[in-house]
N, C-alpha and C positions, 0 to 999 in steps of 0.2 A: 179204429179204436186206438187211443193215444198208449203208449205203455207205463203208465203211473205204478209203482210199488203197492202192492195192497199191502194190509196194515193185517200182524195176525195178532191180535189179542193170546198169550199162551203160559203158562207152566212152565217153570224148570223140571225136567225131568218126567214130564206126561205124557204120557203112551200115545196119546188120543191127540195132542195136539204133534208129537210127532210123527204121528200119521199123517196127517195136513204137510207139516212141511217136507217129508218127501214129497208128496205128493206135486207139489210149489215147486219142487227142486226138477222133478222127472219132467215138466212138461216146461224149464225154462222160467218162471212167472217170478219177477223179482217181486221180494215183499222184505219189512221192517218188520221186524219182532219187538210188541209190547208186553212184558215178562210183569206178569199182575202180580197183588198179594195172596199168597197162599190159602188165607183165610176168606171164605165164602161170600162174608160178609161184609168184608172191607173192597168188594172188586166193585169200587163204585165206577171205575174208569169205563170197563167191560158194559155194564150196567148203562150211562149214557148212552153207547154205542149201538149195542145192541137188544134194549129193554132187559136183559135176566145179564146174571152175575156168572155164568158158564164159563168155558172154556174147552176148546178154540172156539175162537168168533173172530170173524176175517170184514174187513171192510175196504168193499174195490172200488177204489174212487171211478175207475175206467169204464165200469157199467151201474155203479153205484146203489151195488148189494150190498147189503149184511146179514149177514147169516153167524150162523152159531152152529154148533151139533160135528162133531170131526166125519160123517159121514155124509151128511148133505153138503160141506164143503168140497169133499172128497168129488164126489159127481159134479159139482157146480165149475170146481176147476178142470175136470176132463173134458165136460161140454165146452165149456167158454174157451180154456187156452189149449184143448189138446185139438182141438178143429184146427190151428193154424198150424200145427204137424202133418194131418190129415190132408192140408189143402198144401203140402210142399214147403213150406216155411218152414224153416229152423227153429227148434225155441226163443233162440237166443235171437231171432231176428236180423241173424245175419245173410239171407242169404234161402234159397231153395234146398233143401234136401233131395230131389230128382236129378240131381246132376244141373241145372236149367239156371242158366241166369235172368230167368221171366221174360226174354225177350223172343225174337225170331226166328 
């Protein structure tokens, strides 16, 4: 899996989408923050992306999801990038977590 920035569509100030970005932060997963207009109505950027006007809504180029909902992102980033914790990799990709330079 290449490691491209997912894109979080989000809030100044929303609980719900900073839910999401710890989340992003705890397992390593670099991502750009696109900070919508506050008004429901006008999220026409959001809208494009992800068909509804919500927020958070994250789009990962690297498996080329979109989703929306701060709680199905939530699970969508544990499975996807906490598995390469799980399998020794560091978030950040540098390197194993078991002590192991993956060799011999």
């Amino acid at each position: 899996m290449s490691d491209q920035p997912l894109t979080l569509y989000r809030l100044q100030g929303c609980p719900f989408c900073e839910r999401v970005v710890r989340s992003l932060q705890e397992h390593g997963v670099e991502y750009e923050s696109r900070f919508v207009e506050a008004r429901h109505s006008r999220r026409n950027a959001v809208q494009r992306v992800s068909g509804a006007r919500t927020v958070p809504a994250v789009v990962d180029p690297n498996t080329g999801v979109t989703m929306s909902e701060s709680a199905n992102i939530v699970e969508y980033v544990e499975a996807t990038y906490g598995q390469r914790e799980r399998e020794g990799v560091r978030a950040d990709g540098s390197g194993r977590t078991d002590g192991s330079n993956g060799g011999n």
